[in-house]
VEXFITI-5512 format. One line per 8 residues: their letters; for each residue y, x, z of C-alpha. Coordinates in nm, 4 decimals, decimal comma. Layout:
BEGIN
A	Y/X/Z; ... $
***
This chain:
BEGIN
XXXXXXXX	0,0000/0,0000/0,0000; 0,3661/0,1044/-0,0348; 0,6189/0,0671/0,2119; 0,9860/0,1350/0,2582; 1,1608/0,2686/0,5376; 1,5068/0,2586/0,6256; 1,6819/0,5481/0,7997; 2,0164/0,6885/0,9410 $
XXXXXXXX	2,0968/1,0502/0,9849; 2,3280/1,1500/1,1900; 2,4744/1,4478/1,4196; 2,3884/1,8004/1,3722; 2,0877/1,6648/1,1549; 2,3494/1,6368/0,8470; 2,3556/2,0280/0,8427; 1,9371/1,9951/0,7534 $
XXXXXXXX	1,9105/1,9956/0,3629; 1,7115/1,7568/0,2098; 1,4024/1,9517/0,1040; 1,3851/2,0500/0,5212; 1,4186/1,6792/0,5392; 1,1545/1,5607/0,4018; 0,9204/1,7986/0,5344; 1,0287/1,6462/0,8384 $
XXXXXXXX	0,8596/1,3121/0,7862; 0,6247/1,4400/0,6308; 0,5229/1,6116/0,9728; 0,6786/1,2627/1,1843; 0,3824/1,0843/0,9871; 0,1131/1,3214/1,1009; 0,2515/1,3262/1,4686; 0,3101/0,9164/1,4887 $
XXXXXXXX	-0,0687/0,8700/1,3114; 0,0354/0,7131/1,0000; -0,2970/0,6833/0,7734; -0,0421/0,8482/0,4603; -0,2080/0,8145/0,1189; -0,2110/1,2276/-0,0684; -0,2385/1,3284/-0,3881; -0,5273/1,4546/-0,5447 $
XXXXXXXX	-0,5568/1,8551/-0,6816; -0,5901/2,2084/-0,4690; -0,2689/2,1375/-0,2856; -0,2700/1,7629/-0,2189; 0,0306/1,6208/-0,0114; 0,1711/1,2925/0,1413; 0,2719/1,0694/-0,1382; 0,6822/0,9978/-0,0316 $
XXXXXXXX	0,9689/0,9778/-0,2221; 1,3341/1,0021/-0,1411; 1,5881/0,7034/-0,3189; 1,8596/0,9657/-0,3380; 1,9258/1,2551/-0,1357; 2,2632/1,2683/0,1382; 2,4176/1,6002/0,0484; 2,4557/1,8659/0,3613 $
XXXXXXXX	2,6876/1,7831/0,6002; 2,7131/1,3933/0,5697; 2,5597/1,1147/0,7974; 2,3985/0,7743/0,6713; 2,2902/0,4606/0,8290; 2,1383/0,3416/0,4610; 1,8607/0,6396/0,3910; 1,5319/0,5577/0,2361 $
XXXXXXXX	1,2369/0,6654/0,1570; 0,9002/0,5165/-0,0015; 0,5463/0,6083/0,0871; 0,2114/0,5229/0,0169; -0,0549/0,4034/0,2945; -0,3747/0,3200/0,3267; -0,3199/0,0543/0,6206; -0,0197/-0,0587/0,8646 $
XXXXXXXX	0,0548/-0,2096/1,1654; 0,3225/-0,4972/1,1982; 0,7019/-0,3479/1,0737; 0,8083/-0,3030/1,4488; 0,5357/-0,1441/1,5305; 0,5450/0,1279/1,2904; 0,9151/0,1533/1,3330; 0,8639/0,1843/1,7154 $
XXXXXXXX	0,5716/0,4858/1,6580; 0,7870/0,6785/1,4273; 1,0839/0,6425/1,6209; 0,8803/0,7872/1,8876; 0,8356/1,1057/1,7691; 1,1647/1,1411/1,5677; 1,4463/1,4223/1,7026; 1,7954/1,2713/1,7600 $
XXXXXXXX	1,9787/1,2686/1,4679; 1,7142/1,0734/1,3034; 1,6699/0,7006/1,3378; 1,4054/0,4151/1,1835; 1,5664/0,0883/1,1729; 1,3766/-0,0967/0,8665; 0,9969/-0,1038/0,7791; 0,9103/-0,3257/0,4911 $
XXXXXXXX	0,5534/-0,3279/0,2728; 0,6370/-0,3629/-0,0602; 0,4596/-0,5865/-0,2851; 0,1532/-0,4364/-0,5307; 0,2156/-0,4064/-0,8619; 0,0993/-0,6013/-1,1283; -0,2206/-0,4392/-1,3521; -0,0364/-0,2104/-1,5793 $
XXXXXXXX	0,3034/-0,2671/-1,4564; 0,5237/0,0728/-1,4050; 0,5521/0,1927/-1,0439; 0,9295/0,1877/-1,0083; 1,0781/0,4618/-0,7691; 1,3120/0,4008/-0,5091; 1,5537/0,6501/-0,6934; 1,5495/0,4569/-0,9939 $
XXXXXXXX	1,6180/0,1727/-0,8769; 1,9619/0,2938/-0,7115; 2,3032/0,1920/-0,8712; 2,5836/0,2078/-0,6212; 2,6235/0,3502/-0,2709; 2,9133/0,2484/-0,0157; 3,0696/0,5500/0,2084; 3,3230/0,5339/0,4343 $
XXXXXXXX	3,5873/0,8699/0,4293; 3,7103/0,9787/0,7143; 3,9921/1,2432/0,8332; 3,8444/1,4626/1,0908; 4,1411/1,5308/1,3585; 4,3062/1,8380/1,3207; 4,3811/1,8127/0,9506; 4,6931/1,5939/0,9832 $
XXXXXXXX	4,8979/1,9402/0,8355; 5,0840/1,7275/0,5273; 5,2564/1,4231/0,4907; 5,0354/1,1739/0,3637; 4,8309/1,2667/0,6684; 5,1034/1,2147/0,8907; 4,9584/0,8700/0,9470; 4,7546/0,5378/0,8693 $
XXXXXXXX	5,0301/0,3692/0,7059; 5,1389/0,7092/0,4608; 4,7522/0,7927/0,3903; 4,7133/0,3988/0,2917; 5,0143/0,4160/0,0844; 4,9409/0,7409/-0,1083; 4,5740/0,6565/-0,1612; 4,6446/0,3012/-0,2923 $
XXXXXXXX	4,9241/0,5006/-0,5359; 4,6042/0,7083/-0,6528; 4,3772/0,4126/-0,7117; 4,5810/0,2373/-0,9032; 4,6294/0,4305/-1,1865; 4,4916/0,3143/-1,5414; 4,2563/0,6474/-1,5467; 4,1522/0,9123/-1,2849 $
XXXXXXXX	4,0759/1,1890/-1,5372; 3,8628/1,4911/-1,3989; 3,6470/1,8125/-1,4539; 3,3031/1,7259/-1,4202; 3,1030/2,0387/-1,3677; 2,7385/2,0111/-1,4469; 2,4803/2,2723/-1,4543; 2,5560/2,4193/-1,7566 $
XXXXXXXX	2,9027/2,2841/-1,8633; 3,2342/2,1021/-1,7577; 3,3981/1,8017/-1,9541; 3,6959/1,5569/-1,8434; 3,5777/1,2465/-1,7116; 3,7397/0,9279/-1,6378; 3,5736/0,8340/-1,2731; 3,8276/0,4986/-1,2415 $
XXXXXXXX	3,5024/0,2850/-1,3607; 3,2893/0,4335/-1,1380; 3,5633/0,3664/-0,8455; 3,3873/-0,0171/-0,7498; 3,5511/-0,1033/-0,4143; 3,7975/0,0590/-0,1664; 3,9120/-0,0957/0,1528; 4,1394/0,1050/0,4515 $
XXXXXXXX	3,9644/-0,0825/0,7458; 3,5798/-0,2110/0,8266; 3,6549/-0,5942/0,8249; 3,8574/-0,5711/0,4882; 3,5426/-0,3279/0,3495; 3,3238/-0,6553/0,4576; 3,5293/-0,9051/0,3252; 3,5405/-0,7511/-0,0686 $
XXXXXXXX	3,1588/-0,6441/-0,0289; 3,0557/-0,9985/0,0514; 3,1653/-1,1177/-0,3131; 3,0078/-0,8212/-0,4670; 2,6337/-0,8565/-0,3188; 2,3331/-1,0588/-0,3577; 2,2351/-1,2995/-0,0629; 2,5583/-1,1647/0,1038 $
XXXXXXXX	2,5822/-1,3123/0,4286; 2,2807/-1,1494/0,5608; 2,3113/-0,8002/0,3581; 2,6752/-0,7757/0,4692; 2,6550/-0,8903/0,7877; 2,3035/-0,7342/0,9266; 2,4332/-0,4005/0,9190; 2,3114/-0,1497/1,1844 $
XXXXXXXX	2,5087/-0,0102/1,4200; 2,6887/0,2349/1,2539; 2,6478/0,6214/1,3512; 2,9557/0,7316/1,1934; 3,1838/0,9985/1,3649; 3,4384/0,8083/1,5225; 3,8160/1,0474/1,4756; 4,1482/0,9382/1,7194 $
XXXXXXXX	4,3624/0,9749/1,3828; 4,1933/0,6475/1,2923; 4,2572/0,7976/0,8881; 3,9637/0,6285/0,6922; 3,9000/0,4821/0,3449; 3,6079/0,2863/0,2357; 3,4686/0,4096/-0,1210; 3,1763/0,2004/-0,3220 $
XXXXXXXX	3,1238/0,4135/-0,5962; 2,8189/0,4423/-0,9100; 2,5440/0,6313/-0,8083; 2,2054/0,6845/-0,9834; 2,0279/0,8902/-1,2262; 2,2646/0,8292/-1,4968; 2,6165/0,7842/-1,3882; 2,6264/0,9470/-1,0424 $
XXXXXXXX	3,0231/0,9918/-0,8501; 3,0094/1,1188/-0,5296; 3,2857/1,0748/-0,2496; 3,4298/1,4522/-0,2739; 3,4914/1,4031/-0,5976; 3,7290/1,1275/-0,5533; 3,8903/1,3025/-0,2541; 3,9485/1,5774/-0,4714 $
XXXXXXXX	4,1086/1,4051/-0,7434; 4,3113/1,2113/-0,4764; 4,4429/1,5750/-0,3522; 4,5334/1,7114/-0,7366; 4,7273/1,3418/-0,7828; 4,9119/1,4824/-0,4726; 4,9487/1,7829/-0,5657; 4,7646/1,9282/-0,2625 $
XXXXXXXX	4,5169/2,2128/-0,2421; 4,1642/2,0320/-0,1359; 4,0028/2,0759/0,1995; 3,6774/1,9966/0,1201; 3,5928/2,0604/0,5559; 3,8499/1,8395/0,5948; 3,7098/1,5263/0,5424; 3,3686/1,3320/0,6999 $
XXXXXXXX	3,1812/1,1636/0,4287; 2,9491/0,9146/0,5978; 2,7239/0,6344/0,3393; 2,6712/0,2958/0,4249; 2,4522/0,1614/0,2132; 2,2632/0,2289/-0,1205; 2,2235/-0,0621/-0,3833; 2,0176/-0,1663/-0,7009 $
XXXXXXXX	2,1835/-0,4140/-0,9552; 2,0717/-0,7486/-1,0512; 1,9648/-0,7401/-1,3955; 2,0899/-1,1230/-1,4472; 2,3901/-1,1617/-1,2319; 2,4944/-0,8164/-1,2188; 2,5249/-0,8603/-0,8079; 2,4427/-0,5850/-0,5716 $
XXXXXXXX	2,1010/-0,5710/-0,3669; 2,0491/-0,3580/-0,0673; 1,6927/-0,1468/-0,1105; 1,5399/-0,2936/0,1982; 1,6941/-0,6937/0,0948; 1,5159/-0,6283/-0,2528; 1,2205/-0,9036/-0,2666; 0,8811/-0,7422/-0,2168 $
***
């Protein structure tokens, strides 16, 4: 059977890289008993994949991962067993089996199923060195002066070249505090009372300057903006040099797309 489990990383566990991550649970499975399907071959392993990987030095309440096993206990059970013999900084809070798939139907990845991510931006305290930092109100201002431009034109590096990109489209939603973040999500999502609404408490770093924004951006195998991007751009609209240490990124949530009314769907509110 496949399941899904739903994560958060937070603390000094965003300074572990994702490969050390998932050796992690692979090892939490062995220690909380989990009867993990492996692959076949000389050097078999624990069949788990990641939907896509938090970059080092951000936290997440909306990680996930799918794995293959060959029986389970009831959802809070398994959540309770693996919680049991996770480190702080790591935390289950969803445990779903996902259907089977029909007789020659495509095993679809959790990673390609992922369109859109949510992250909320925040200004560590300390940083507060220009103007636009100077406060909520000025930072609000200046970033809602940046947004609204008709492009946001930047150099995309890639592995093996750099091209100007326009990341505007890929800009879906912004909001400057949590309950106006809710309010535009919940016309943007599938089922959205209980996606937007059934949120778990959030681990986010909490800063005094109160400086935040709220970023839903395109993420995915094929068009794929991440948060320091936009930051950046943000700073070269100001004509700023970029802090990149500066700033806590922190997701929310990851989404797939409905294929018919284009709506959002949290991974773990996706019918299995």
């Amino acid at each position: 059977m496949k399941v899904r489990i739903k994560f958060q990383k937070y603390g000094a566990m965003k300074f572990i890289g994702h490969l050390d991550v998932v050796r992690y649970f692979q090892k939490a499975f062995r220690r909380a008993g989990f009867d993990s399907v492996y692959t076949n071959g000389f050097s078999p392993h624990q069949i788990m994949s990641f939907a896509a990987p938090l970059g080092l030095g951000l936290t997440s309440d909306g990680e996930y991962l799918d794995a293959e096993l060959v029986s389970s206990e009831e959802p809070k059970v398994m959540i309770d067993k693996l919680n049991a013999v996770l480190t702080e900084g790591f935390h289950v809070t969803g445990f779903h089996i996902l259907k089977d798939r029909e007789e020659h139907q495509k095993a679809v990845t959790a990673m390609a199923l992922v369109s859109s991510a949510d992250y909320r931006v925040s200004l560590k305290d300390g940083y507060d060195h220009v103007e636009i930092l100077k406060s909520k109100e000025a930072f609000q201002k200046a970033f809602a002066d940046f947004i609204s431009q008709e492009k946001i034109v930047i150099d995309k590096k890639t592995k093996t070249s750099e091209k100007a990109v326009d990341i505007k489209p890929m800009i879906t939603l912004t909001a400057f505090d949590e309950k106006e973040y809710r309010d535009k999500l919940s016309a943007k999502i599938q089922n959205n009372s209980q996606q937007v609404f059934d949120l778990p408490e959030s681990t986010a770093e909490v800063y005094q300057n109160g400086i935040m924004v709220y970023l839903q951006l395109d993420t995915g195998s094929t068009v794929n903006l991440k948060p320091e991007l936009v930051m950046e751009a943000f700073y070269q609209f100001q004509n700023l040099p970029y802090n990149k240490f500066s700033w806590q990124v922190h997701r929310l949530e990851i989404y797939t797309r409905d294929s018919d009314t284009g709506k959002l769907i949290s991974l773990d509110h996706l019918e299995r």
